[in-house]
C-alpha positions in Angstrom: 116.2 -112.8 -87.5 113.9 -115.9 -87.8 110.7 -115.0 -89.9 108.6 -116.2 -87.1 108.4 -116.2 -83.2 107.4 -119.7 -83.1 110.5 -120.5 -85.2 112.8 -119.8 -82.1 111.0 -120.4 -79.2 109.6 -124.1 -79.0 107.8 -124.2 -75.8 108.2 -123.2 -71.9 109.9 -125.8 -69.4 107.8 -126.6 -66.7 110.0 -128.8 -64.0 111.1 -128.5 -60.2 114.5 -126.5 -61.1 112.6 -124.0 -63.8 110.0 -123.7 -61.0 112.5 -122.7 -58.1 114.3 -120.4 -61.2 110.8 -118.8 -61.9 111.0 -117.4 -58.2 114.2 -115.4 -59.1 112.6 -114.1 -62.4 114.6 -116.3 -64.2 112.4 -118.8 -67.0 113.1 -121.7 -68.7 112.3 -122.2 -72.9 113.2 -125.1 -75.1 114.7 -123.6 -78.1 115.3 -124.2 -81.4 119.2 -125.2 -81.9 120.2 -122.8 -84.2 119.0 -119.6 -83.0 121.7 -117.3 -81.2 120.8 -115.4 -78.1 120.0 -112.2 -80.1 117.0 -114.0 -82.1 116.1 -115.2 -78.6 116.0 -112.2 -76.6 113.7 -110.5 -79.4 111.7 -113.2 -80.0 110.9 -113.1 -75.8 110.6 -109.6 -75.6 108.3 -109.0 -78.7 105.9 -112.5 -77.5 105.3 -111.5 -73.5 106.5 -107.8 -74.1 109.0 -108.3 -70.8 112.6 -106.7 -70.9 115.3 -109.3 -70.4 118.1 -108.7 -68.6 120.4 -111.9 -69.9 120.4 -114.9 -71.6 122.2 -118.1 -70.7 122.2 -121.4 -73.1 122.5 -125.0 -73.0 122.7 -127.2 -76.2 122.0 -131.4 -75.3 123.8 -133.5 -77.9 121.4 -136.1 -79.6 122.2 -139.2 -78.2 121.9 -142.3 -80.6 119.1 -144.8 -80.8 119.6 -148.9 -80.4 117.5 -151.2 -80.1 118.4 -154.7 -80.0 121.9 -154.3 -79.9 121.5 -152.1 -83.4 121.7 -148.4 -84.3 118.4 -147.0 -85.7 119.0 -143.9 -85.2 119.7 -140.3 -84.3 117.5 -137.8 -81.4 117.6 -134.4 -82.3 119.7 -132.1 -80.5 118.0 -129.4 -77.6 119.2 -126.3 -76.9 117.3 -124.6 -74.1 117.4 -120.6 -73.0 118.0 -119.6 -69.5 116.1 -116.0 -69.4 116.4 -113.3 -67.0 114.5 -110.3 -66.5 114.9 -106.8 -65.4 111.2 -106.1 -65.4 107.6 -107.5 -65.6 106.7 -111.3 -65.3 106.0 -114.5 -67.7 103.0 -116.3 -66.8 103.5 -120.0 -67.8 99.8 -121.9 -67.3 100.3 -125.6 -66.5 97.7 -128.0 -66.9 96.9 -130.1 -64.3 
């Protein structure tokens, strides 16, 4: 396991689909690439002390970077958690 809970998850995404998930009980986190589902379920359960019931992933390829018909570079890839739970809730503040 990661030393740190802030090593695994990065932050909560707040959009139209993760809000229509959150009505299910189902929560969307941006996390870091190389954590496996374990690391991720602990890491949730120990923050907002919530029992998950399953973990879903997604991992974004980093796409590459041009600009003016160049390559500059490389984005970082993103893997994000699709989280479940059994029981309690995750409150996710947005600012306004």
């Amino acid at each position: 396991m990661k030393k740190y809970i802030s090593d695994v998850i990065i932050k909560p995404l707040v959009t139209e689909k993760s809000q229509f998930l959150n009505q299910n009980d189902c929560y969307v986190f941006e996390v870091n690439p190389k954590s496996t589902k374990n690391e991720i379920r602990d890491a949730i359960q120990k923050f907002f002390s919530v029992k998950v019931k399953d973990i879903r992933t997604s991992t974004k390829p980093g796409k590459k970077v041009t600009k003016g018909g160049r390559l500059v570079g490389k984005r970082s890839k993103q893997k994000k958690a699709f989280i479940t739970l059994t029981e309690g809730k995750i409150e996710i503040v947005q600012g306004v």
